[in-house]
N, C-alpha and C positions, 0 to 999 in steps of 0.2 A: 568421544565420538566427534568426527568433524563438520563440521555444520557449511552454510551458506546461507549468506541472505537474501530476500525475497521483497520486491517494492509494487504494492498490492493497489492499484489506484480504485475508488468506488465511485459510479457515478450510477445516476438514477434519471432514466431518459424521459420519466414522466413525467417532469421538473418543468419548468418552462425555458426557453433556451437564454443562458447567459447563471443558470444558476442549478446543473445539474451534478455536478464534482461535487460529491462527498468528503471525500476524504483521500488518504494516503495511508498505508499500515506498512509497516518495514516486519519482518518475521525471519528469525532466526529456524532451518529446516537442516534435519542430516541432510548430506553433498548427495548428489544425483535425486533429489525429492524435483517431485514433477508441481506444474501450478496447482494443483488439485492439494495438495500435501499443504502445500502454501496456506491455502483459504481455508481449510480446515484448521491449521494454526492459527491462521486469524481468528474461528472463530470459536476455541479454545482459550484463547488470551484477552477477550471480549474486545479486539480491536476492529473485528467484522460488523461494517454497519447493515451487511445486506445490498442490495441491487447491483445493476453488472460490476465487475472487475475483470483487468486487465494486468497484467505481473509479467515480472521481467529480472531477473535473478540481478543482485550489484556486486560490488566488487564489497569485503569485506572493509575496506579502509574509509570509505564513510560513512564517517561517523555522526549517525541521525539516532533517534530514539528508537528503541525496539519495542514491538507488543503495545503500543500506543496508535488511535488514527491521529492524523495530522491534519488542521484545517488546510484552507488556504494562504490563509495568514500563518499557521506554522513553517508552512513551505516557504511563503516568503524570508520569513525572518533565518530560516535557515539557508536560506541561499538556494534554493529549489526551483531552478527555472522549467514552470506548467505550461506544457501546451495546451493549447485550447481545448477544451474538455465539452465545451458547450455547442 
């Protein structure tokens, strides 16, 4: 089956501002899966921490961890430039 990946950002608005980004989940989904499909993998592969998300399909060649969240410091260290989230 052909897949596509899925980059799942979580953020929690009831945070105070400067510290509401949760995470980041990457999800491997069959091709034509909708965000819905996405965030039920996330939270299938327990990389769903819960509160909103935002996803946006990537290209299959970067190459990040799958089925894992990612702090902010993972992103950094992988080269993940975050927009402001807060």
């Amino acid at each position: 089956m052909e897949t596509e990946l899925w980059w799942l950002s979580f953020c929690d608005v009831d945070r105070p501002v400067g510290s509401q980004f949760i995470g980041v989940a990457l999800v491997s989904v069959p091709v034509n899966s909708t965000l819905v499909n996405a965030v039920y993998e996330a939270w299938d592969q327990g990389c769903n921490p819960g509160g909103e998300v935002m996803g946006l399909r990537i290209p299959k060649e970067d190459q990040l961890p799958l089925n894992t969240l990612l702090s902010k410091a993972d992103c950094e260290r992988y080269g993940v430039e975050l927009e402001s989230f807060e």
